[in-house]
C-alpha positions as CSV (number, residue, x, y, z in Angstrom):
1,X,57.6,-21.0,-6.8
2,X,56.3,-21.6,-10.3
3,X,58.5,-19.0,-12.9
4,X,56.1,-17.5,-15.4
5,X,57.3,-15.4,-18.9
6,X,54.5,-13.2,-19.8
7,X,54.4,-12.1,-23.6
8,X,52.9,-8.8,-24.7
9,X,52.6,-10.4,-28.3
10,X,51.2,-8.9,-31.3
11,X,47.8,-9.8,-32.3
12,X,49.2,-11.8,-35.3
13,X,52.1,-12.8,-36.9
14,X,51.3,-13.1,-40.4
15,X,55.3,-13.5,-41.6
16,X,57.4,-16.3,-41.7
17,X,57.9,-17.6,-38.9
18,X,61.3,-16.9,-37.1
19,X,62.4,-14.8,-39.8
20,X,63.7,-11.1,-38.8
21,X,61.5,-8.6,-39.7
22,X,59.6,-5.5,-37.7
23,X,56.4,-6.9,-36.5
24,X,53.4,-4.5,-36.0
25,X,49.8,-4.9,-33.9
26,X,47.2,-6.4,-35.7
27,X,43.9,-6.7,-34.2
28,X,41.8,-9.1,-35.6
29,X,38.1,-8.3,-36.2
30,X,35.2,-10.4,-37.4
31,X,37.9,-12.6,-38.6
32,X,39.7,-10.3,-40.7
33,X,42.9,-8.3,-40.2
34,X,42.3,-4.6,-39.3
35,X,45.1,-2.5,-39.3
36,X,48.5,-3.1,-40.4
37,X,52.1,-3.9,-39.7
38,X,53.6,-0.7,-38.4
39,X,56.4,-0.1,-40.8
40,X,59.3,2.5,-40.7
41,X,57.3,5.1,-42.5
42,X,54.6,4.5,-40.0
43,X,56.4,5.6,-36.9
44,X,58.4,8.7,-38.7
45,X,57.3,11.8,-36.6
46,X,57.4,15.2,-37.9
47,X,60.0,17.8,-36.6
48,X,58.1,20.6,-34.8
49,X,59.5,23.0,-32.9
50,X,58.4,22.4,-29.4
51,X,56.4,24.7,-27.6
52,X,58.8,26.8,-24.5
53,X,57.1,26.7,-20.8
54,X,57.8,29.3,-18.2
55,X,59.9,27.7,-14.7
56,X,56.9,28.2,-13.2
57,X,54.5,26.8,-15.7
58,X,56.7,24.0,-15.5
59,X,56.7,23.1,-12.0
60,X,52.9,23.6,-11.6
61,X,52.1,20.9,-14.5
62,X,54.5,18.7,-12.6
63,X,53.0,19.3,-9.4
64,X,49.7,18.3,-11.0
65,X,51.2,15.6,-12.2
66,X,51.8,13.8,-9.0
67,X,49.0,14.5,-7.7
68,X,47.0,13.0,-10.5
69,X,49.5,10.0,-10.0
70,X,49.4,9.7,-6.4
71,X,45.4,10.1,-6.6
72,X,45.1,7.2,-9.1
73,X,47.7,5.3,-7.4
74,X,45.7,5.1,-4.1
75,X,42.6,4.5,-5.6
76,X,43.4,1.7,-7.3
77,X,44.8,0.3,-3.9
78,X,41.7,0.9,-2.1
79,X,39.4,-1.1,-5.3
80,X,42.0,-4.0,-5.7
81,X,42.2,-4.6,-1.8
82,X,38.4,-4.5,-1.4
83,X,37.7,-7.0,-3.9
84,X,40.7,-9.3,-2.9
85,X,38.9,-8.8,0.0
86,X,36.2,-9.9,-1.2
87,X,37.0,-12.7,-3.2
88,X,39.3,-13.8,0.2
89,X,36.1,-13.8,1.9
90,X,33.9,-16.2,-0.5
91,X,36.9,-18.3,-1.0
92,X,37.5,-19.3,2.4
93,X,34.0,-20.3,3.1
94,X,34.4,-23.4,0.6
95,X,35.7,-26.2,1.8
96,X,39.5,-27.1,1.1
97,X,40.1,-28.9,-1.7
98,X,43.5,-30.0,-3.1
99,X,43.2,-30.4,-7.2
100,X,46.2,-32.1,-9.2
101,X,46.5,-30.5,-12.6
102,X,46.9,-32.8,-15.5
103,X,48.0,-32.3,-19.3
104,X,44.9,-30.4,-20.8
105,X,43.9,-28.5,-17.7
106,X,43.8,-25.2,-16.8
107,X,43.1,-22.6,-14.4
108,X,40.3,-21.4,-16.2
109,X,38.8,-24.5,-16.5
110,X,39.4,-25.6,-13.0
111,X,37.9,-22.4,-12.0
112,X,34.3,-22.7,-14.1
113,X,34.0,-26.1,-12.5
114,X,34.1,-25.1,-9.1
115,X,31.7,-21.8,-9.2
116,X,31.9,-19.7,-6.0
117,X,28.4,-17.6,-5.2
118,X,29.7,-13.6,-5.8
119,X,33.1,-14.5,-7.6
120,X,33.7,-14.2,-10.6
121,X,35.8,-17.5,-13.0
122,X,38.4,-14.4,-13.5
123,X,39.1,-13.5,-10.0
124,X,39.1,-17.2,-8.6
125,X,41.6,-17.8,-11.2
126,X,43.7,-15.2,-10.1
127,X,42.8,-15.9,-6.6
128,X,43.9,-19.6,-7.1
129,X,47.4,-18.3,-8.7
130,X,48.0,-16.2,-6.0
131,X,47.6,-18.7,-3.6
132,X,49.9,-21.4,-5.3
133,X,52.7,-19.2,-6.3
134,X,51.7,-18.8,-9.9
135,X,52.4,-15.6,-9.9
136,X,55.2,-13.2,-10.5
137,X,58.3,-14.2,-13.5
138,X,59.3,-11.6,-16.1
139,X,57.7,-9.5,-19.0
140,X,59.0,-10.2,-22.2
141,X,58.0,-8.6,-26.1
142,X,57.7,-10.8,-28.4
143,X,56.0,-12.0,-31.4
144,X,54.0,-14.9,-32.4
145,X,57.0,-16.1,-34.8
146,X,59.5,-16.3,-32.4
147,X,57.0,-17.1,-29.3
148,X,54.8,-20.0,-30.8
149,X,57.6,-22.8,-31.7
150,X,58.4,-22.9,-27.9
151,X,54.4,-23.5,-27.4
152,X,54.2,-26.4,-29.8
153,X,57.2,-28.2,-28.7
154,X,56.2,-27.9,-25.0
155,X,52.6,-29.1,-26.1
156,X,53.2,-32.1,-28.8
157,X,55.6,-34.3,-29.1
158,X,58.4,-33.1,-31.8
159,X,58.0,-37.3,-33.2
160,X,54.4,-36.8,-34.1
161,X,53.7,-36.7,-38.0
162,X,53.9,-33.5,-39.7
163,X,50.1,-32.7,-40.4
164,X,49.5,-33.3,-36.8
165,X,52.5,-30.7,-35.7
166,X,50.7,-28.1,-37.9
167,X,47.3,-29.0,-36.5
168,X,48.8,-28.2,-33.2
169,X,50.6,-24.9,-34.8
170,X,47.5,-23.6,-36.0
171,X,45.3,-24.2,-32.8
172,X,47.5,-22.8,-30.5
173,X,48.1,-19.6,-32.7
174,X,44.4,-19.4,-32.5
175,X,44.3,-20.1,-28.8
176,X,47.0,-17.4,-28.2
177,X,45.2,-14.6,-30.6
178,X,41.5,-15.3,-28.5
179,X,43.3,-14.6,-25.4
180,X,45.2,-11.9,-26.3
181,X,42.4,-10.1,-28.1
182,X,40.0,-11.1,-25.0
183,X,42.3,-9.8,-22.1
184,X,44.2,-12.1,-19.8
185,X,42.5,-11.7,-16.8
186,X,45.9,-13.5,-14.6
187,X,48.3,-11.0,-16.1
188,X,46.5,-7.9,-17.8
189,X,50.0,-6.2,-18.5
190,X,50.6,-9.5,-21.1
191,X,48.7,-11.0,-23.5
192,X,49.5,-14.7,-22.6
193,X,52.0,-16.5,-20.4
194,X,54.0,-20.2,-20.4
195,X,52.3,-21.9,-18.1
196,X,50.0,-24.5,-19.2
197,X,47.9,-24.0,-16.1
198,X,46.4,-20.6,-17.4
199,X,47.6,-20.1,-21.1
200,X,49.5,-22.7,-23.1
201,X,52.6,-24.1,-21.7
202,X,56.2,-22.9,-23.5
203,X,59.8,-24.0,-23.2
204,X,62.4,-21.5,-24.3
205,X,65.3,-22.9,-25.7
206,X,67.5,-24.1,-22.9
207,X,65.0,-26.3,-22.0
208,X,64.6,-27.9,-24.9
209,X,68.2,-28.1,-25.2
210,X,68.6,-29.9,-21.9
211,X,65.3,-32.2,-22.7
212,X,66.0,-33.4,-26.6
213,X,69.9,-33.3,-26.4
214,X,71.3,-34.7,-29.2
215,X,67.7,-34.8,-31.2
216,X,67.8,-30.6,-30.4
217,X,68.4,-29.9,-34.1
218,X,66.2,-32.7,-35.7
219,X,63.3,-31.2,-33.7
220,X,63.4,-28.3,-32.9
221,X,63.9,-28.6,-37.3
222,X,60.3,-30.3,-37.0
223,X,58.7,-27.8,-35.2
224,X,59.8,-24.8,-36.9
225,X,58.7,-26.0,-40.4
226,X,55.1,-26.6,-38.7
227,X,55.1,-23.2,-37.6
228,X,56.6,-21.9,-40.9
229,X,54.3,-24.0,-43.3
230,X,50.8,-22.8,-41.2
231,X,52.5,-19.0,-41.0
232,X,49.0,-16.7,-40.5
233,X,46.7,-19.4,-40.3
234,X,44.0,-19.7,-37.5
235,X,40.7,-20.5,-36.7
236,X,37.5,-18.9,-37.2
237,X,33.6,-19.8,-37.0
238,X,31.1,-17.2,-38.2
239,X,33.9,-15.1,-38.9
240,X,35.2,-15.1,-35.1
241,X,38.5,-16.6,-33.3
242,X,37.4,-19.6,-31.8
243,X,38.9,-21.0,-28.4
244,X,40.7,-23.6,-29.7
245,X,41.5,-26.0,-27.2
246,X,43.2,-29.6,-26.8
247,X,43.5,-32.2,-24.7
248,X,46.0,-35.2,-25.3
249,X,43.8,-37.9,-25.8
250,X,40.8,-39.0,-25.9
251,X,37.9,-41.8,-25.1
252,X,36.8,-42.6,-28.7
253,X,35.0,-39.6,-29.0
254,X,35.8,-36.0,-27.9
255,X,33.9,-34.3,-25.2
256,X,31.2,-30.9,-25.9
257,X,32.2,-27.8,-23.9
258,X,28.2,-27.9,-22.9
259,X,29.1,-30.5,-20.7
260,X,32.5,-29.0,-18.9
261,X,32.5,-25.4,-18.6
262,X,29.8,-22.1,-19.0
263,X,28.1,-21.3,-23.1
264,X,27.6,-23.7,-25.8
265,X,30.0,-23.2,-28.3
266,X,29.1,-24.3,-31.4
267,X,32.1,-25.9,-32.7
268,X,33.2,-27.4,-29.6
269,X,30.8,-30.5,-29.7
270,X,31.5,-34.1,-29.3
271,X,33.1,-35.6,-31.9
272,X,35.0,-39.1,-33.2
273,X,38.6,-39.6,-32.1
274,X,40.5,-42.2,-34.0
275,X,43.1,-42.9,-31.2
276,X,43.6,-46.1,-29.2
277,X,45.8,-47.9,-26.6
278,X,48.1,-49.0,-29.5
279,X,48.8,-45.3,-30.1
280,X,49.0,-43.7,-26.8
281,X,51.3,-44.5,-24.0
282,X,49.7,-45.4,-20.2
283,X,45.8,-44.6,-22.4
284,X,44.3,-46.9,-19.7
285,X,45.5,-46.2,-16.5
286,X,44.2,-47.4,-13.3
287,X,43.8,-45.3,-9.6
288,X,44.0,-47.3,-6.3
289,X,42.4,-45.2,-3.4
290,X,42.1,-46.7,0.1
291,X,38.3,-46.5,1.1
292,X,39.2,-44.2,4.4
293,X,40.9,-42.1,1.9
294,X,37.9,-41.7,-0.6
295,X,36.0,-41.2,3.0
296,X,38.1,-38.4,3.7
297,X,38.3,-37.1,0.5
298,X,34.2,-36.4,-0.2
299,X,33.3,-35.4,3.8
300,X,36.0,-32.7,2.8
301,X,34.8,-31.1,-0.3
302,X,31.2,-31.8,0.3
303,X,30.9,-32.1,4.4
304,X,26.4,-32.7,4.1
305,X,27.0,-35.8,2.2
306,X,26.2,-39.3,3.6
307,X,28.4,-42.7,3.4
308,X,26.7,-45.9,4.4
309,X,28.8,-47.8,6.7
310,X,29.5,-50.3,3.4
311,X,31.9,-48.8,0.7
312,X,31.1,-50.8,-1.5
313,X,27.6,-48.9,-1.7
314,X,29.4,-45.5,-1.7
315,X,29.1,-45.2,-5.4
316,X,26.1,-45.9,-7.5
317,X,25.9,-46.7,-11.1
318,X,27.3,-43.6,-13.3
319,X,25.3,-42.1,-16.4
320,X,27.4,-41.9,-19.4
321,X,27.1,-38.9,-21.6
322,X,27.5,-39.2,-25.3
323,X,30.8,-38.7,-25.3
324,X,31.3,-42.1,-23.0
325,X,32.5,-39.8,-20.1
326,X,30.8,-40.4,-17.0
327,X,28.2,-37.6,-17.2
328,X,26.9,-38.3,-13.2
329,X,27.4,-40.6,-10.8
330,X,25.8,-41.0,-6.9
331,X,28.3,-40.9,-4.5
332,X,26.6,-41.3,-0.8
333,X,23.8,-39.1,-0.4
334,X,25.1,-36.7,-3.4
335,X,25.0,-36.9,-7.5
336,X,28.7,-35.6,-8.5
337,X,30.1,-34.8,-11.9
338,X,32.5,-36.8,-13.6
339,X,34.2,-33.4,-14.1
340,X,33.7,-33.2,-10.3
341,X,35.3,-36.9,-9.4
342,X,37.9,-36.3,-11.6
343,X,38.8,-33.5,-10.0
344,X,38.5,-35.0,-6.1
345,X,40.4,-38.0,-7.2
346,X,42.9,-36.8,-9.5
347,X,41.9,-38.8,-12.3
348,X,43.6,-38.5,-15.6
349,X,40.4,-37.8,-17.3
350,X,36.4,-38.1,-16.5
351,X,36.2,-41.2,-19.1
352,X,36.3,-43.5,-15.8
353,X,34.6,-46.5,-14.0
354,X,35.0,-47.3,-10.8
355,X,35.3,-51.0,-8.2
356,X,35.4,-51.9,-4.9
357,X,37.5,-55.0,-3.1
358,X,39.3,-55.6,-0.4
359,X,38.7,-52.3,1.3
360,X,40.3,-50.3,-2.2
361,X,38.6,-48.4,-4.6
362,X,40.0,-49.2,-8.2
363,X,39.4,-45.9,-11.0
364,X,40.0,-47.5,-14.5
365,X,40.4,-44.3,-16.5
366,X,40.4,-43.8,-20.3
367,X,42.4,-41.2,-22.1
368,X,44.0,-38.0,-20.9
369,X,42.7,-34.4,-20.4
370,X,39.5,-32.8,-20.1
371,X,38.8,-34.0,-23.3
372,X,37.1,-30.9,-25.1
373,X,38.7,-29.4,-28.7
374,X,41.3,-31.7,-30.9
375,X,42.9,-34.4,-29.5
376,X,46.7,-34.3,-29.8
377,X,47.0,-38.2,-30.2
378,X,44.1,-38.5,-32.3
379,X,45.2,-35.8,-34.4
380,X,48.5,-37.6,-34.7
381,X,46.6,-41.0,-35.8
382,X,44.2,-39.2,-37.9
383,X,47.9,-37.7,-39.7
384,X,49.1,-41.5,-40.0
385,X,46.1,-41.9,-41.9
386,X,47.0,-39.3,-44.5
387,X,44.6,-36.3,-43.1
388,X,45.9,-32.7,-43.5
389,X,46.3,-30.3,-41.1
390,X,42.9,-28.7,-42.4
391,X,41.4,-31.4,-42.2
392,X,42.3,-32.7,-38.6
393,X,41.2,-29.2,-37.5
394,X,38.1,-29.0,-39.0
395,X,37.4,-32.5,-37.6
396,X,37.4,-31.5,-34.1
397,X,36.4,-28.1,-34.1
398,X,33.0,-28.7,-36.1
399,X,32.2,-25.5,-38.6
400,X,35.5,-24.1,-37.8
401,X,37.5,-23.1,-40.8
402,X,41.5,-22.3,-41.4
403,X,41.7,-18.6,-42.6
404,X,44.9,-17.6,-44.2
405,X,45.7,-14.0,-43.0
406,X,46.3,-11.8,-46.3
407,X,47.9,-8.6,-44.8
């Protein structure tokens, strides 16, 4: 059983980060704070005498109480067991597929590449948690100072380069504010949650405690001054939070939404990525599969198609994409995506070729992730190479701009 902390968080911090102050909801529209902090003299209520009920007035608006409580109770039953029903129903008539999550996955993502006819990305997400024990953990309030320095130690490394550590800062404040202000489908009592999975992946403080040890104070140091220096800043194109996603590295060149997941967003197009082998631990990695495992493997997840009885014609020639991911490839009687390969193979990303010897399929794989958004270890090189934080952002997420919040 995974442990989740769901955070009903304000829509934006907007003060210095960790600092203790009252925090207020802001909601952020067209890119601009509406509303404000909700201060002392905002939650003063006047003293009115209350109006007196009867005993008998009393007990008949508590009786109607309960029944409105009871009647909305059992509705909602009835709805939410229908359409888990429902969504039971579809599910099962896919075939069984087991999916290893990597850094820079999520559930979403998982889910929009693996459509199911009548269910919607939201409910297979939830479907998908339910079924692996995602579920369940506490509710905690929060705000995005104290909540987001847990997020970007637990998603960069606290020895990357300053600008890059604010790069991160800044993009997952933004991711944080979309989903909040969206609605978190997985957990509609909180705006976001700690696993990496479905939101962005947190460690509280024991944890980093127990992983840094005697480098806790150094940088956990780091990571607060990232957070502190980019206090209020986020993302916006055409005046609109943008999903700001990351991956950890990529293939010389970041990959376009377009090609993974459901819209075109503008800003999440395929771009340069400075990062190479010399920079990122295990960049190239390499996955040995036994041909009667790659057999079993595809007849399972797609049962109608058709191996030859040589393996080493089981896999055609792929077509790149201009990203240098592997776009399509035939595999048997079927054209797969490299999204889709990835996925049945448990590649680290979709930047992959594939050869066959001695009755084993060798996956050379490039990078790390699904590759869409800013790269963490390019970001870091592209920080090495004297880029700011503004710029590194507005690299990878193209027409994006950092807005300072001014509340």
């Amino acid at each position: 059983m995974i442990t989740s902390t769901y955070a009903a968080l304000p829509g934006i911090d907007g003060t210095a980060a960790l600092d203790p102050r009252e925090h207020g909801l802001v909601l952020i529209e067209g890119g601009r704070a509406a509303g404000g902090a909700r201060g002392p003299e905002r939650t003063r209520a006047r003293n009115v005498e209350p109006a007196r009920l009867t005993v008998r007035q009393a007990a008949l608006f508590l009786a109607l109480g309960c029944g409105l409580v009871v009647a909305l109770l059992a509705a909602s039953a009835v709805s939410d067991s229908l359409s888990r029903g429902r969504v039971a129903a579809a599910v099962g008539a896919l075939p069984v597929e087991t999916v290893v999550v990597e850094e820079g996955d999520s559930l979403w993502s998982i889910a929009e590449e693996r459509p199911c006819e009548g269910v919607s990305t939201s409910e297979l997400v939830r479907w998908i948690e339910e079924q692996n024990g995602f579920s369940g953990g506490a509710l905690v309030e929060t705000t995005m100072a104290d909540w987001l320095p847990g997020v970007v130690a637990a998603e960069m490394p606290a020895s990357f380069a300053p600008e890059a550590l604010r790069a991160q800062a800044v993009a997952a404040r933004t991711y944080i504010l979309q989903r909040v202000r969206g609605g978190a489908a997985n957990h509609p009592e909180a705006g976001v949650c700690d696993q990496y999975t479905c939101c962005c992946a947190r460690k509280d403080d024991a944890a980093l405690r127990e992983q840094w040890g005697a480098d806790y104070t150094r940088n956990m140091a780091r990571i607060r001054q990232a957070v502190t220096d980019t206090d209020g800043q986020y993302l916006t194109y055409g005046g609109q939070l943008i999903r700001a996603v990351f991956h950890a590295s990529s293939a010389g060149a970041t990959e376009s939404s377009a090609a993974l997941w459901s819209g075109d967003a503008p800003y999440l197009v395929s771009v340069s990525s400075p990062e190479t082998a010399q920079d990122v631990p295990n960049y190239v990695s390499t996955a040995e599969i036994a041909a009667d495992a790659v057999r079993t493997a595809v007849r399972d997840r797609y049962p109608d198609c058709v191996l030859g009885d040589d393996p080493g014609t089981w896999f055609g020639t792929p077509v790149l994409d201009d990203s240098g991911r592997v776009a399509c490839i035939p595999v048997g009687s079927e054209t797969l995506t490299g999204a889709q390969v990835r996925a049945l193979f448990s590649l680290r990303s979709a930047a992959f070729s594939v050869a066959y010897g001695g009755g084993t399929f060798t996956f050379t794989v490039t990078g790390s992730g699904h590759g869409v958004g800013m790269s963490q270890y390019g970001a870091n090189a592209m920080a090495k190479e004297g880029y700011s934080c503004e710029e590194i952002l507005e690299h990878y997420f193209t027409g994006a701009q950092v807005v300072q919040w001014a509340g």
